[in-house]
N, C-alpha and C positions, 0 to 999 in steps of 0.2 A: 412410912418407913420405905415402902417400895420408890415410891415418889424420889424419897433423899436417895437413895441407892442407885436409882436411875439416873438421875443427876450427877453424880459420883461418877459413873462411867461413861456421861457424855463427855463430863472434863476432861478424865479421863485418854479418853481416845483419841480426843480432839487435837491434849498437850502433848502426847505420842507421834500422832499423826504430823503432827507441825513441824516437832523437832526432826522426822526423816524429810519432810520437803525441803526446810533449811537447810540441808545437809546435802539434798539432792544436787548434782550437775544436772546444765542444760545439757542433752544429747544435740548432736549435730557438730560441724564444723564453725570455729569461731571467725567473725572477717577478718579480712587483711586484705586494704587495697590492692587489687590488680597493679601488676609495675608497670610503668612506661618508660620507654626510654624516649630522652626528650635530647636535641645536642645544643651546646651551651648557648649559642647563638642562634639567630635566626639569618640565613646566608642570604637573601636579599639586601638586608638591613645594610650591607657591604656597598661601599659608595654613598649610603644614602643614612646622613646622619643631620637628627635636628638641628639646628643652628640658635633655638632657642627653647629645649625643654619644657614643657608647661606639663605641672604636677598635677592637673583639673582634674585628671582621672581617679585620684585621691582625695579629692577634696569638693566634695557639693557635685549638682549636674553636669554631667561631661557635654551637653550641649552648649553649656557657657563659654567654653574657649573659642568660639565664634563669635561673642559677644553684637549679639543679636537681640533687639529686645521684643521684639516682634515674635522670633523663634521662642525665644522663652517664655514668654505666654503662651505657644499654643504647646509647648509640650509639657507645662504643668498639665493642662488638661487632659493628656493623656491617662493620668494613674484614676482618675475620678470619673472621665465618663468612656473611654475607649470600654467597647464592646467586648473582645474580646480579652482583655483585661480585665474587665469583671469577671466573667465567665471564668476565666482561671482564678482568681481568687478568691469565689463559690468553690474550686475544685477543693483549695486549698484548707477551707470550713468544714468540706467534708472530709477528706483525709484527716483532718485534727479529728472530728467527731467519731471517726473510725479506731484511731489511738486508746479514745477513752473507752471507746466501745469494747477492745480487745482487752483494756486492764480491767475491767468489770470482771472477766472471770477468775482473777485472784478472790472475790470475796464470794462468799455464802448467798445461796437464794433462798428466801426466807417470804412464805407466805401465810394469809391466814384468812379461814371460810367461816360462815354462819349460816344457819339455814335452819327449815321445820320441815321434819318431813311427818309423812300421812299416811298410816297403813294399818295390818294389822297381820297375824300368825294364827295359822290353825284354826281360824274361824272365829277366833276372838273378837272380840270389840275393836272399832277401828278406835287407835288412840294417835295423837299428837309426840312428836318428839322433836324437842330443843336441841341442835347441834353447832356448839363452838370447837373451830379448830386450827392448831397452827403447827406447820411443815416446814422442815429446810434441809434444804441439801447444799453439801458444798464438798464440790469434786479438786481435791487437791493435786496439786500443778508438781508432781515427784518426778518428773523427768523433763520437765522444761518446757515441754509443748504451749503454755499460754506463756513464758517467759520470750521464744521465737517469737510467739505469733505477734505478740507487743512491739520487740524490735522490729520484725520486719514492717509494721505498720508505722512506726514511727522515722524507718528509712523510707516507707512512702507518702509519708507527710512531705520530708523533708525534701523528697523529688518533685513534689507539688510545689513546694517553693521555691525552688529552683525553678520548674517552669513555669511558674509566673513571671517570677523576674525576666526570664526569657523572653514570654509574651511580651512584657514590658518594654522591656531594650528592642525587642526587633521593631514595635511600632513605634519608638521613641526616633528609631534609626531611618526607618519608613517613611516616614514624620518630616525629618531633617532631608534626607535625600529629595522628596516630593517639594520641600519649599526652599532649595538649593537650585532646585530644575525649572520652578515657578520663577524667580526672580532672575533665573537665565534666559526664558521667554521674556520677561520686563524689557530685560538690555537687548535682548532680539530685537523686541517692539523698537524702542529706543534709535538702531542702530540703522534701521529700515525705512524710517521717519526721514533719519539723519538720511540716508541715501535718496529718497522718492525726492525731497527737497532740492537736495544737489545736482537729481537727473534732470527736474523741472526747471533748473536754471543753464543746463546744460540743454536741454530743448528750445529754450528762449533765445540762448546762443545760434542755435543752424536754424532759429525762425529766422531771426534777425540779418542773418548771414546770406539765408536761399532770397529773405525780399529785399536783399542790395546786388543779388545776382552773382556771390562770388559762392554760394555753398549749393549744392544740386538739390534735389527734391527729395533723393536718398535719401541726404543725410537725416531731415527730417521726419523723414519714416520711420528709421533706426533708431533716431532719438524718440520718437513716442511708442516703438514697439518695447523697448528698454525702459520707460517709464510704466509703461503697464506692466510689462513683466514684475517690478520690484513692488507695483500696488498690490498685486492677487499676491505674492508673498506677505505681504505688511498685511493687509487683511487673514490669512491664512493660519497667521502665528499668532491668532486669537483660539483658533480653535486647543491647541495643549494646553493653555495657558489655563484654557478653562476646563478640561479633562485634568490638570492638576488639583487647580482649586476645588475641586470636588471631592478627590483623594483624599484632599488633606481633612475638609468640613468631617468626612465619614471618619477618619480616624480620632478626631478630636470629639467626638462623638455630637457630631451636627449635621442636623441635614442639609445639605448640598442646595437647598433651595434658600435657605435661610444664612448662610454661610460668604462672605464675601472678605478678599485683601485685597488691599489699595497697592496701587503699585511703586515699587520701590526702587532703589539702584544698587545693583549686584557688588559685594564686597572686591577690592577688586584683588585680594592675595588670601593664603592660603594657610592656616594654622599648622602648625609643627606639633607632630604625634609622638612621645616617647614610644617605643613599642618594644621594652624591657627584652627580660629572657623567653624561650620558650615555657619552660618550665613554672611558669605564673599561671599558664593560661589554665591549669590544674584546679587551681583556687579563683580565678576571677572568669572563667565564661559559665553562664550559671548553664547551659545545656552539657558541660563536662559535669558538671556537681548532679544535674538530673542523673544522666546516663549513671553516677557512679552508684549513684544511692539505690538505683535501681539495683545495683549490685549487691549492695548491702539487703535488702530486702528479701533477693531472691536467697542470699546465702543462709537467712535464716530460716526462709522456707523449705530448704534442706532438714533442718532441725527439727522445724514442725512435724516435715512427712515421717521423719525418722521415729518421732515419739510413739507415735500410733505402733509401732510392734510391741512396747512394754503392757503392762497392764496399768490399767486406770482404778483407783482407789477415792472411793466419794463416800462422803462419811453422811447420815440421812437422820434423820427425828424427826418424831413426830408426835402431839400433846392433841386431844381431843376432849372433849366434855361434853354429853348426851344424857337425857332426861326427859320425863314425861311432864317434867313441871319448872317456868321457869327460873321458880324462887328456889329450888333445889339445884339446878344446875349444876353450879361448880361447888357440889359437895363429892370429899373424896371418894366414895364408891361409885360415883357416875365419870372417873376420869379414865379416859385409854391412854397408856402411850407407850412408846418405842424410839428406840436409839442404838446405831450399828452401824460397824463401815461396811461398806461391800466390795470387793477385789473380783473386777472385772478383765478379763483375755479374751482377746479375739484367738481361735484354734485352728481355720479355713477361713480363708477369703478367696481362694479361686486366684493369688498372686497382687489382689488390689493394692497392697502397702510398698508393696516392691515397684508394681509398677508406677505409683505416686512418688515413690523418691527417686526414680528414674527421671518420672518426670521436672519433679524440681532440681534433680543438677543438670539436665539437660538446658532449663531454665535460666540456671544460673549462667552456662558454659554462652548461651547467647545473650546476656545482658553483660557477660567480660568482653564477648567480641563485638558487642555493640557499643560498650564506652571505649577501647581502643580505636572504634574507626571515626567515635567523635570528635576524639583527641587530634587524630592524626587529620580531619577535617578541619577541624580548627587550625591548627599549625600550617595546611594547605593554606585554610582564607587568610592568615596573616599575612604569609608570604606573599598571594596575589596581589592583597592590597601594600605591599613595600614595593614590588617590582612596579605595579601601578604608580605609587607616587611618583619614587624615585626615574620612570623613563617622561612620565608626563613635565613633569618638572624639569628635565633637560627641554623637552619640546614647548612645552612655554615660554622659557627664555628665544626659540627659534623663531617664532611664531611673531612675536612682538618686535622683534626687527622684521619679519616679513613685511607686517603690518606697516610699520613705519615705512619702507622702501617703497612697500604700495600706492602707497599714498601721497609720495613725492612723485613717485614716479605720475602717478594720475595728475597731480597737479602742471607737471611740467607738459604731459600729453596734449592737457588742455590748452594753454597756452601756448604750445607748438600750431593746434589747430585754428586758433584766435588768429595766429599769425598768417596761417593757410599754407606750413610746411607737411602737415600729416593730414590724412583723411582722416572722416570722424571713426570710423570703424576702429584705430589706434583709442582714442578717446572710449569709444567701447569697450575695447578689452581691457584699457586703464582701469575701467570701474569697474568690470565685472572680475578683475584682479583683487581690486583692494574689496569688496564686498565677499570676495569668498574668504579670502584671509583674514577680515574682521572677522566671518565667521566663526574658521576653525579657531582660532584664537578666545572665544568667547569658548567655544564648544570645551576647548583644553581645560580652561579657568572652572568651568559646570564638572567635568568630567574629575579633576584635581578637587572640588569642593567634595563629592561626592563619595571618592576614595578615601577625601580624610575620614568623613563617618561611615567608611566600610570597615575600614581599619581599627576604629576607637569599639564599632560592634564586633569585630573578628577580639577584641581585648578586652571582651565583659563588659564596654561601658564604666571600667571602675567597678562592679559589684565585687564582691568575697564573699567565697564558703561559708565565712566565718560567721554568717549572720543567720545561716541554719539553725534551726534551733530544734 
């Protein structure tokens, strides 16, 4: 009878107890994104408009609008062995495991012991006793405190995923930059080749010239001091090429020893970037979705620290069964048990609770000014990278008439001096004219490559929020 009547008040208390937590509010402040003000346009973007939109950033890897197929191999590799990208998406296993962790205390702890102990009373006989037993407590959530503590775990999951993704695009964009800058060394090599060749027929010239006795001794000097000069360069531009390739091996997660690309020829134009409104960049850069979520997390941890002033209400039972023999055991005169809420206050803390939700909106107050000055980072890097294209872009069209003027101009130099109206010294500056203009020209085109994937990473790469979960 006690037995049923004990049972009767665990129900009881239990369906009591349940229906005030269902009823409870969470205490604390509910979120609401931080505002930003964003203005409609991006004011670089002014003069400087695609001439052939590509929606890539919507559609599959935003590395494809380079249509590269070399690129595209190595930056699949990136999500599967890049280093650093694992290690953020371990972060990301753990935060999940942290979620489930935190909704664990919506339910009951519920355990159960066995044992024999050995003793005896007052001098009696030591005897034997059989002890089964089974406990549970389950501290009910009446003010929300494990409802915050959930939320905010689950906005730091989802900050975790965000900066994965992050992780991801920045070496993805690392990645691209590094084998943009490789394959500008290639046409370096390339370009050097082309010039050592032309200087050595241009020294065959004032050999040929000084042993018929119309060209001085000079001129041959100059022509082989200018021919060595552009070897030690042509040798020299092995050494980045290979400080690249190494870059690239470690991000694709390969060792630099085992790691080689053949060398190839530089695209020689440049992909056209939509780069929308500013107001996108809210939803598609995933270090604006980190910083924001972080927001959301801190704002529930307001609510957490907040809880801790009410009282805590945990409801406890407990069923035991003890005997000196163990075929009697769980007969009903050898059963204990108990069942009862307990209504727990803290009365003095010496200010701890106070100072704990100081400390969480102070918390929150720097994870608000810390995604506004992401935002407003973000909106910086786009614009650098518009003003970037958009001046290089005028300067490579300059450049390549340079180039070309150079180059007439050298052939005509030469030819003057064949003729023996200019000294070779003219022929010198010819080519050390059009060698430094192929450069910068090559340099603009690396520089223009490089911008485009500064730009496409300043614009999330194409990610969305929306894929937070």
């Amino acid at each position: 009878m006690n037995s049923l009547r004990g049972m009767r008040l665990l129900r009881c208390s239990a369906g009591c107890t349940l229906a005030v937590a269902l009823a409870a509010c969470a205490v604390g402040p509910d979120y609401r994104r931080p505002q930003i003000a964003t203005a409609p346009d991006f004011k670089e973007a002014n003069g400087w408009k695609p001439t052939e939109p590509a929606d890539v950033l919507d559609h599959g890897p935003w590395w494809a609008i380079f249509a590269d197929s070399t690129l595209d191999a190595l930056e699949a590799k990136i999500t599967v062995s890049n280093q650093n990208v694992q290690a953020a998406a371990a972060a990301v296993d753990q935060a999940r495991a942290l979620v489930r962790e935190s909704r664990a205390a919506f339910w009951p702890t519920i355990g159960v012991s066995a044992g024999r102990n050995r003793g005896s009373t007052d001098g009696s006989p030591t005897v034997n006793t059989d002890v089964v037993a089974a406990s549970g407590t389950w501290t009910l959530d009446l003010w929300g405190q494990t409802r915050r503590n959930v939320e905010s775990q689950r906005a730091n999951l989802q900050s975790s995923e965000a900066a994965l993704a992050l992780t991801r695009l920045t070496a993805q964009s690392d990645l691209a930059t590094d084998y943009f800058q490789l394959r500008a060394q290639d046409q370096l090599q390339r370009l050097l080749d082309d010039t050592v060749t032309a200087q050595q027929r241009s020294l065959k010239i004032t050999q040929s010239r000084y042993h018929y006795g119309v060209a001085a001794k000079a001129d041959v000097v100059s022509a082989e001091a200018q021919l060595l000069q552009s070897q030690a360069q042509q040798v020299n531009a092995a050494i980045q090429r290979g400080i690249l390739e190494h870059a690239i091996a470690v991000l694709t997660g390969d060792a630099p020893s085992t790691f080689s690309l053949e060398k190839a020829s530089m695209r020689p134009d440049v992909p056209t970037v939509p780069a929308g409104v500013p107001s996108t960049l809210l939803e598609r850069r995933p270090d604006v979705a980190e910083a924001e979520r972080k927001v959301a997390a801190a704002n529930a941890g307001i609510g957490v620290a907040k809880a801790a002033f009410f009282p805590s209400l945990t409801l406890s039972g407990s069923d035991q069964y003890a005997a000196r023999t163990l075929g009697k055991l769980f007969e009903v005169p050898n059963r204990i048990w108990s069942v009862g809420p307990e209504l727990a206050e803290t009365l003095i803390d010496g200010g701890l609770r106070r100072a704990e939700v100081a400390a969480a909106r102070a918390l929150y107050d720097q994870s608000v000014a810390n995604y506004r000055q992401t935002v407003l980072t973000g909106l910086q890097q786009v614009e650098d990278q518009l003003v970037t294209l958009r001046v290089l872009e005028t300067q490579a069209v300059i450049e390549e008439a340079a180039v070309r003027a150079a180059q007439e101009a050298e052939a005509l130099t030469l030819n003057q001096y064949k003729a023996g109206t200019v000294p070779y010294s003219s022929v010198i500056t010819a080519q050390t004219t059009t060698l430094s203009a192929e450069q910068t020209a090559l340099t603009v085109l690396s520089d223009r490559l490089q911008a485009s994937v500064g730009l496409i990473e300043a614009l999330g790469g194409g990610w969305s929020a929306a894929g937070l979960r």
